[in-house]
C-alpha positions in Angstrom: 28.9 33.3 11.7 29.9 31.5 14.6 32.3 28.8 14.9 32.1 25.9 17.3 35.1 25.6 18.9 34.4 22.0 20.2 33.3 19.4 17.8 32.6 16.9 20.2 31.3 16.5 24.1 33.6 13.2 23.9 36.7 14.7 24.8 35.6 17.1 27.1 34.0 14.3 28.9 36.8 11.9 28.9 39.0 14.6 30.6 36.7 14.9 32.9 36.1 11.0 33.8 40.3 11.6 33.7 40.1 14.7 36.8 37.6 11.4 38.5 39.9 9.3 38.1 43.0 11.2 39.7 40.9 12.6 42.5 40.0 8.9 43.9 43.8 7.8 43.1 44.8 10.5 45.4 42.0 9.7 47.6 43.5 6.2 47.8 47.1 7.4 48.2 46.1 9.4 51.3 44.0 6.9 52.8 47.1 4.4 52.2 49.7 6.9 54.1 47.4 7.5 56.9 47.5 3.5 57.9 50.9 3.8 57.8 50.8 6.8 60.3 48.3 4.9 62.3 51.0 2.0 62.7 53.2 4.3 64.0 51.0 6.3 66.6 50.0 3.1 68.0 53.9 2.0 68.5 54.4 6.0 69.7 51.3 5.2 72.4 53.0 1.6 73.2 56.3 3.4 73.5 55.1 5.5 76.3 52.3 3.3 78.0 54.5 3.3 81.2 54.3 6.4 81.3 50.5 7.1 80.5 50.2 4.8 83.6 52.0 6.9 86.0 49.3 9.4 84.9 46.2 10.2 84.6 45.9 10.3 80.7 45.6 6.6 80.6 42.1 6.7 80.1 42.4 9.5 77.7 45.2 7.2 75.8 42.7 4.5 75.5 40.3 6.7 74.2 42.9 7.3 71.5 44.1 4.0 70.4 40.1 2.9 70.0 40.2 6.3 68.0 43.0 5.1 66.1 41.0 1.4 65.8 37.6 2.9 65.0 39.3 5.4 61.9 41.5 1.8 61.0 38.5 0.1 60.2 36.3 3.1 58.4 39.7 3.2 56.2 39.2 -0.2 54.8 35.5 0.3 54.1 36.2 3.4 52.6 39.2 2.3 50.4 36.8 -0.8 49.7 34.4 2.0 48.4 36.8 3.8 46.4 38.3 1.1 44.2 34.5 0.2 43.7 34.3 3.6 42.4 37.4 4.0 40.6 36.3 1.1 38.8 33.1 2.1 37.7 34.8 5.1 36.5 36.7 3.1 34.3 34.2 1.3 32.9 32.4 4.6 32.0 35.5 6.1 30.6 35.7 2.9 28.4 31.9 3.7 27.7 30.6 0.2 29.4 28.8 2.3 32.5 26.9 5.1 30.6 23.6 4.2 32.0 24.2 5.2 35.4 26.3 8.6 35.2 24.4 10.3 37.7 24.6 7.4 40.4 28.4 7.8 39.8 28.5 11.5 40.5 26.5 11.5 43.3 29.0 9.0 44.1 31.8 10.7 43.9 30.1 13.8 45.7 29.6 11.4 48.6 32.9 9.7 48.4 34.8 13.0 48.9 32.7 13.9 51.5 33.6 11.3 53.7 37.4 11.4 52.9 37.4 14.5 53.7 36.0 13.7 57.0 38.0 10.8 57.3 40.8 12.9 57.3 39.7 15.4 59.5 38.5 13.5 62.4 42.2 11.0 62.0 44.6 15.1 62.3 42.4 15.4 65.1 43.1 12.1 67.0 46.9 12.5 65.5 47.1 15.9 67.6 45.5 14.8 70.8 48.3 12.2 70.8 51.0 14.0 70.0 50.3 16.6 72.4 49.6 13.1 75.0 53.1 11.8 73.9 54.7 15.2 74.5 53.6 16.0 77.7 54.5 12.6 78.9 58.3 13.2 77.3 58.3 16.7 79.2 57.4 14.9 82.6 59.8 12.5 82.0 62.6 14.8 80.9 62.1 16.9 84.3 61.8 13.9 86.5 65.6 12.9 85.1 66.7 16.4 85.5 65.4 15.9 89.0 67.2 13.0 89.9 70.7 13.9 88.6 
């Protein structure tokens, strides 16, 4: 005779709603660091813009802060998205939202998509300006060595 090891799908599907519900929080928490590294690639471009002047990357800098703008505002439509999702995840955790479980994970299948993607294409604009930055520091550094 077998034995059923689980008496109920409840719990099973509650931790699961639970592994939802951390994935979008750490969804959001990434979303929320990269502004912050978006603030600061803007002051690193602003830093150097006299530089980037003197050379012919400013177009390619440009290019870079509208990057930085374009990814700034997908952010807050996408965090916009997530809470929205977060919250219906709640609601069917809290068995309010039952009649629309698929909607919610095709949902989530399309939500991580484009984080994922989010994040991609932002590492990609954050090494095109570091390596910017840096070659503008090493021109700098050797037109100093050259004057002294």
């Amino acid at each position: 005779m077998k034995k059923s090891i689980l008496t109920s799908k409840e719990p099973l599907f509650g931790s699961c709603i639970e592994c939802l519900l951390e994935k979008t929080k750490t969804w959001l928490s990434e979303m929320d660091f990269i502004k912050v590294e978006q603030h600061f690639l803007k002051e690193l471009l602003s830093q150097h813009i006299i530089g980037l002047c003197e050379t012919d990357n400013f177009k390619n800098a440009k290019l870079l802060i509208n990057g930085i703008e374009h990814e700034s505002k997908l952010s807050d439509e996408l965090i916009k998205n997530i809470k929205e999702h977060t919250a219906n995840l709640v609601l069917l955790r809290e068995h309010i939202y039952v009649n629309k479980v698929g909607n919610l994970k095709d949902n989530q299948e399309y939500l991580e998509t484009e984080v994922e993607n989010y994040i991609e294409n932002f590492k990609y604009i954050k090494s095109q300006i570091f390596e910017l930055v840096l070659y503008i520091m090493k021109k700098d550094k050797n037109q100093k060595l050259l004057a002294s």
